[in-house]
C-alpha positions in Angstrom: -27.6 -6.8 -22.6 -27.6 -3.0 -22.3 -29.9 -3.2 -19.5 -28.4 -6.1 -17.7 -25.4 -4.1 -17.3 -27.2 -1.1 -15.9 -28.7 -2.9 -13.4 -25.6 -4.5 -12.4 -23.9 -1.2 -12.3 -26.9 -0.4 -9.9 -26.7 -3.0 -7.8 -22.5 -2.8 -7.7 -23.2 0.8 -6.3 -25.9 -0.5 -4.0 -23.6 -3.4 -2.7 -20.9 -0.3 -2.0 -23.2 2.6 -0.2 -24.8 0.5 1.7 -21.7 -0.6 3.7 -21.6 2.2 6.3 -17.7 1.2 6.9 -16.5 0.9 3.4 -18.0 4.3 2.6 -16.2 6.0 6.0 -12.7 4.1 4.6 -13.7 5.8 1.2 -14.1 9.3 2.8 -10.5 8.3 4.5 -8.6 7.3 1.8 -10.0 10.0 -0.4 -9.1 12.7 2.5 -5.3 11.1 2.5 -5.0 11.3 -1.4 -6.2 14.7 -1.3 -3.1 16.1 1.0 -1.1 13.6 -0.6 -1.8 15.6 -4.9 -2.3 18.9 -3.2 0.0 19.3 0.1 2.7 21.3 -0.8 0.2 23.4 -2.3 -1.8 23.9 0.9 1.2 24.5 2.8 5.1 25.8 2.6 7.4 23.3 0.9 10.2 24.5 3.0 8.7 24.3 6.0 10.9 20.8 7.2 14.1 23.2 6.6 12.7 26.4 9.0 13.7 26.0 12.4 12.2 28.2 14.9 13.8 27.2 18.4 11.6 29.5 20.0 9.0 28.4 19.6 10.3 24.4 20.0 8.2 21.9 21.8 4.4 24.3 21.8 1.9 22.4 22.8 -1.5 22.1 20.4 -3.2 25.8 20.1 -5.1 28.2 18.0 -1.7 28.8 16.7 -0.2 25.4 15.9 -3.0 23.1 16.4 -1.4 20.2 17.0 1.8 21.6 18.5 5.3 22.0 17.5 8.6 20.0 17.4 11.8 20.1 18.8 13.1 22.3 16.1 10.0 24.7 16.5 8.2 23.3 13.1 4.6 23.2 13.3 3.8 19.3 13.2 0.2 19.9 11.3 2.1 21.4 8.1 4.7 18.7 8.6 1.7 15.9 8.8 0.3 17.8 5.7 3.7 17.7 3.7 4.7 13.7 4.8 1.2 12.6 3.0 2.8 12.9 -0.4 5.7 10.8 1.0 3.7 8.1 2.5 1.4 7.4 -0.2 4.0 7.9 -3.1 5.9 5.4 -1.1 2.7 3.0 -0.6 1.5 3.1 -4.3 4.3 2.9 -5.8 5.8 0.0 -3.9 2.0 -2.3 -3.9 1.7 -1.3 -7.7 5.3 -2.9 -8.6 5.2 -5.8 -6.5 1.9 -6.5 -8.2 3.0 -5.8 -11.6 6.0 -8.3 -10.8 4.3 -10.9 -8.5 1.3 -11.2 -11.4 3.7 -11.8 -14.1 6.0 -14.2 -12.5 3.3 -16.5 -10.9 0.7 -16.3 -14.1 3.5 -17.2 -15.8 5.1 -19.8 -14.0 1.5 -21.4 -12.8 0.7 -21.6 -17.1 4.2 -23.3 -18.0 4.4 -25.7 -14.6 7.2 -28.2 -14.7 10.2 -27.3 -13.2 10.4 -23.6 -14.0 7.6 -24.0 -11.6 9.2 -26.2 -8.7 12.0 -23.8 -8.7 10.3 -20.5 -9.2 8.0 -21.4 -5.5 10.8 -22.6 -3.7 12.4 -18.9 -4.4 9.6 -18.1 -3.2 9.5 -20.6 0.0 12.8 -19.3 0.9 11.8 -15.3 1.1 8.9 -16.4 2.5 11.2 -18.3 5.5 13.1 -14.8 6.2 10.5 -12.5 8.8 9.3 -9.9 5.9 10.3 -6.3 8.6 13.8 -8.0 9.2 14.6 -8.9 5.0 13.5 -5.2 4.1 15.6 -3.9 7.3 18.6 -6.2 5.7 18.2 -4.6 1.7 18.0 -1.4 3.4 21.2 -1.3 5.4 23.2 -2.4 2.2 21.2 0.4 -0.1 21.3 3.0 2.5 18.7 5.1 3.6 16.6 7.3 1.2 12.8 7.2 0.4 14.1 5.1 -3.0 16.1 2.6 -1.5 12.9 2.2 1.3 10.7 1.2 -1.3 12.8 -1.1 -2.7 13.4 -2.6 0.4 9.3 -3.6 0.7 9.1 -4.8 -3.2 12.0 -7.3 -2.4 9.5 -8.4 0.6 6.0 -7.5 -1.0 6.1 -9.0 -4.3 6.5 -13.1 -3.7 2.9 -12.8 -2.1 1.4 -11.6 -4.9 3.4 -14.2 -7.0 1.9 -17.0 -4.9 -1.8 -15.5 -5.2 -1.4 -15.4 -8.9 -0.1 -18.7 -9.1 -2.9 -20.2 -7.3 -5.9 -18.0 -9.0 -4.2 -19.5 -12.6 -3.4 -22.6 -11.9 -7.3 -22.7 -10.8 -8.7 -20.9 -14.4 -6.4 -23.1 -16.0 -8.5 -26.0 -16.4 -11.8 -24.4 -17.3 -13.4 -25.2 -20.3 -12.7 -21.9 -21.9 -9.1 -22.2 -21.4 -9.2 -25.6 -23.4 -11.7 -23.8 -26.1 -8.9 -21.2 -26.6 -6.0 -23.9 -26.9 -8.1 -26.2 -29.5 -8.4 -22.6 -31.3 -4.4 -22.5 -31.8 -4.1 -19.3 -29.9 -0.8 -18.7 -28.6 0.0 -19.4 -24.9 1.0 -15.9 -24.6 -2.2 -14.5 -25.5 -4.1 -17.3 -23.5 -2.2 -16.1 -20.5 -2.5 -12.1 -20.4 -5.9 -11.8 -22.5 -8.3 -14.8 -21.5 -7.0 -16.2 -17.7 -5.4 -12.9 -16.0 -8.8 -11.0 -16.5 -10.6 -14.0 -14.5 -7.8 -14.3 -11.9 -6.9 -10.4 -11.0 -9.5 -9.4 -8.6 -8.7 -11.1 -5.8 -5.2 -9.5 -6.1 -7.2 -5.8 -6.6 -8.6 -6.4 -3.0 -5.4 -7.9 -1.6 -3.4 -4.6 -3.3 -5.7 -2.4 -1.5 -6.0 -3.4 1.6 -1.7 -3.9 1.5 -1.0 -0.2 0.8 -2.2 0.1 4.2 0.0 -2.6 5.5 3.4 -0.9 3.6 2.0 2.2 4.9 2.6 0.7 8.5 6.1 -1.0 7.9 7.6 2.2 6.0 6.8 3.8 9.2 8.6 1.2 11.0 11.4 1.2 8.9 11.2 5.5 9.5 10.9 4.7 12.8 14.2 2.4 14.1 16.2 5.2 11.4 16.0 3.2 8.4 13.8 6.0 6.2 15.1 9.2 4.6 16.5 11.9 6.0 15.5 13.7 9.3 14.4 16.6 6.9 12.0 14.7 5.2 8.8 14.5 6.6 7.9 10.7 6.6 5.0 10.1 9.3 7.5 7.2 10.8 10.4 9.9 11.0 8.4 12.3 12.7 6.9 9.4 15.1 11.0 8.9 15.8 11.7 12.4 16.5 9.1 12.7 19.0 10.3 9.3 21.2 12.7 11.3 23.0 10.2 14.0 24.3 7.5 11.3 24.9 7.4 12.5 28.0 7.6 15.7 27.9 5.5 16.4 24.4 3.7 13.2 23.7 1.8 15.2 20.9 5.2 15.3 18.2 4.5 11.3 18.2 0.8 11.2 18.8 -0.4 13.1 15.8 1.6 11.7 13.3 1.2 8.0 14.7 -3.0 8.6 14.6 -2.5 9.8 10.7 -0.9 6.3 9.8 -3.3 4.1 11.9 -6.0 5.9 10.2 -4.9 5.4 7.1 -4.3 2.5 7.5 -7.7 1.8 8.4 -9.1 3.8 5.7 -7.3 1.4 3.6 -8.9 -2.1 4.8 -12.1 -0.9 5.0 -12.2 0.0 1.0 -10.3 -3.3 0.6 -13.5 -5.5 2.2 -15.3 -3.0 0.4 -13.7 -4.8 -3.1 -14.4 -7.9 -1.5 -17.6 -7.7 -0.8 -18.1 -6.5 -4.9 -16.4 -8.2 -6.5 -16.5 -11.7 -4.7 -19.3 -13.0 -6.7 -20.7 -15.7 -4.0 -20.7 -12.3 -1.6 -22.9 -10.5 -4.3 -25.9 -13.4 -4.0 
């Protein structure tokens, strides 16, 4: 058994190097989580509050490589500082929306009846509303702060994972083990959370990863129409918004900042095929 497991620890490993793509959206994400634990320490924390009109609106140099802002702040340490903010944002908001969309939809695919009927059409009707325009909608009445952004995408985020745990129990529900357990007498509680979620989670592991990308891009939005946190705060989608007035005149205040969430949003999907390609086991044959 011992060895059976080291081989498919081998070949799990083999699966994952040998996927050029997966291991450059590895590198990626790793790079973003790196400025994301240790940016403030690479750079000034303060630096969003130092204005320097003087030297507003440099273009990339040996001294600001990839150019200052309006206010004269050097865009690179700004980039470097709105990592933390971005994936705090991203993780946070994909890991409660999948704590809450698992629990609702294991639970209400393993009880059925009408708790059932009534929990998907809740889920029919947030589904009906465009997801941008809902989270625009719960932000307005919160008002804008990186908090009250995040909430804003669980309220939209979480019925999808809901309705992917739904289906993956409703499909483990019938197996043979799942009857084995009931003629045991085990609770339908510990059925549930110990025997069919362990089956039924991966495909929302892959989903997960490949959506922090996808929040990543509609925070930025949000940020972006002046829905996100303060000017002050350096959120990638705020800084893309500062620069729309000077688009013309210093396209690189948008560029830069834009490029860091395509990337990583890139970086993002690529490790989420990765999963896919893992832990799918038809892909693994």
């Amino acid at each position: 058994m011992r060895e059976l497991r080291i081989r498919e620890l081998k070949y799990t490993f083999h699966l994952f190097f040998s996927n050029k793509l997966v291991v450059i959206g590895t590198a990626i994400v790793l790079f973003y989580i790196f400025l994301a634990v240790f940016g403030r320490l690479i750079v000034d924390a303060g630096e969003p509050y130092k204005l320097d009109l003087k030297n507003a609106l440099k273009p990339p140099s040996f001294e600001h490589f990839f150019g200052t802002d309006d206010l004269g702040r050097d865009i690179l340490r700004l980039i470097v500082l709105g990592a933390g903010y971005d994936m705090a944002v991203s993780i946070f908001v994909v890991a409660v929306s999948i704590a809450i969309g698992t629990v609702l939809g294991a639970v209400s695919a393993y009880l059925g009846g009408k708790f059932d009927e009534a929990f998907m059409r809740l889920v029919d009707i947030l589904f009906a509303f465009p997801g941008l325009l809902f989270a625009m909608a719960i932000q307005m009445i919160l008002g804008k702060s990186l908090f009250n952004l995040a909430i804003a995408l669980i309220a939209v985020w979480w019925a999808g994972y809901a309705r992917l745990m739904r289906g993956q129990v409703l499909a483990e529900k019938g197996k043979l083990y799942v009857r084995a357990a009931k003629s045991l007498g085990l609770p339908g509680y510990r059925i549930l959370f110990r025997h069919i979620l362990p089956n039924a989670i991966y495909p929302l592991l892959v989903s997960a990863t490949m959506d922090i990308g996808g929040v990543m891009l509609s925070a930025a939005g949000l940020s972006f129409i002046g829905l996100g946190p303060t000017p002050f705060e350096p959120e990638w989608g705020s800084l893309v918004n500062r620069g729309a007035p000077f688009l013309f005149v210093a396209p690189w205040i948008m560029f830069f900042p834009g490029l860091m969430i395509l990337l990583a949003s890139l970086g993002f999907n690529l490790v989420g095929d990765g999963l896919r390609d893992i832990l799918d086991p038809r892909l693994r044959r």
